[in-house]
N, C-alpha and C positions, 0 to 999 in steps of 0.2 A: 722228404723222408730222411732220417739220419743212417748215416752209412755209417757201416764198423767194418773193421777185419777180426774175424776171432782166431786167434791162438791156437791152437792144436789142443794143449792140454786144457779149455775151456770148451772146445766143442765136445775132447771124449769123456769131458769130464759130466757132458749133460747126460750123456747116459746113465748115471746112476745119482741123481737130483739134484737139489741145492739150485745155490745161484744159476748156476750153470745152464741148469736146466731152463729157468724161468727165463736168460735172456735166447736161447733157443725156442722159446714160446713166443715170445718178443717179433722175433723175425717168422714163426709160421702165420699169427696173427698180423702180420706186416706193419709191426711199429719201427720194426728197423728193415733196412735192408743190408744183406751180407755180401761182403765184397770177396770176391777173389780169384785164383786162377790157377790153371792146371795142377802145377806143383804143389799149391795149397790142398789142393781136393786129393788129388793123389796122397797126400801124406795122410792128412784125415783118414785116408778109407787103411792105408799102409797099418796105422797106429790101432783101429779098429780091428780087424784081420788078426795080428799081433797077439790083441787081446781076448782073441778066441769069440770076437762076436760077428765075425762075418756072415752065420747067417740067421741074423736076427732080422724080424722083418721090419725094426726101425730103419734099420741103415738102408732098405732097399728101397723104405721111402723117400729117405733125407736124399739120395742117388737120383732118384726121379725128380724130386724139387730140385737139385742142383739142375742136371737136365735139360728141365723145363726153365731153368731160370726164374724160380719162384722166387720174389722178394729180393732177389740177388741182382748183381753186376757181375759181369765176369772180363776178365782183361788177358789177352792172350798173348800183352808184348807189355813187358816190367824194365823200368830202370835196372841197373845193374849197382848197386852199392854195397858199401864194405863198412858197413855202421857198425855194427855187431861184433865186434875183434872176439869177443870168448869164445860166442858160438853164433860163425858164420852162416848156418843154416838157417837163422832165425831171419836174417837180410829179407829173406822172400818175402813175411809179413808187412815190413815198412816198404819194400819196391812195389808191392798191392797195391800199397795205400795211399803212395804217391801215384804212380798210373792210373788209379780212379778218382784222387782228386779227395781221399778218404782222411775224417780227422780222427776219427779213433781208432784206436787196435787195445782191441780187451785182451791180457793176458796176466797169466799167472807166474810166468818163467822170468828170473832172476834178470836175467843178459837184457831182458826189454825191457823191464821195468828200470835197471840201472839207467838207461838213456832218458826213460821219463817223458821226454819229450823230442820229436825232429822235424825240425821247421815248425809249422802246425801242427804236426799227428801227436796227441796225446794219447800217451800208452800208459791204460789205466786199468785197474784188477777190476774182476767181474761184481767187488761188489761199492766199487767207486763209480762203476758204470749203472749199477740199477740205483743210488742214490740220484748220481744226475739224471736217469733218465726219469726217474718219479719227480722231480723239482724241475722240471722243464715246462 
């Protein structure tokens, strides 16, 4: 099954439709599996919370799926890298992706997409990722 890491601003961005949404459907229908780990979920829920939807009762399910480790991988010890000089916050995404061994990371954010590419991990927008994933 094809492993991704999603971006932050593509998971919160599923909550209000579009692509976003569809590759979040992606992974509860288990075409994809979701890669990641503490810091990642933690933020997720941080940016959620934020945005005044903590208590909707999607989030309490996407909580349980993480959890349960639905569809997901979860990796509780990352590479430590400095890829991202703009915004080193963003590192967490590609140390994921390398400690599961992950080639995509869907995101939206400027700082990842200028990389483009690290090693293998192609960091591609959410709708270069449902193009390839429909031609696969």
């Amino acid at each position: 099954m094809l492993k991704v890491v999603l971006d932050t601003n593509i998971f919160v961005s599923s909550f209000f439709g579009g692509i976003p949404r569809e590759i979040i459907n992606y992974w509860k229908v288990g075409k994809i599996t979701l890669c990641i780990s503490q810091v990642i979920i933690e933020e997720y829920l941080e940016v959620l919370n934020r945005l005044g939807l903590k208590n909707e009762d999607e989030i309490k399910n996407l909580t349980k799926l993480f959890a349960e480790g639905y569809n997901s991988v979860f990796t509780a010890k990352t590479p430590k890298l400095e890829i991202v000089k703009d915004d080193p916050d963003d590192n967490k995404f590609l140390e994921c992706a390398v400690a599961l061994d992950c080639k995509i990371i869907i995101s939206g954010d400027k700082h990842l997409k200028d990389i483009g590419k690290y090693i293998d991990i192609k960091i591609i927008s959410p709708r270069e990722f449902i193009e390839y994933i429909n031609n696969s």
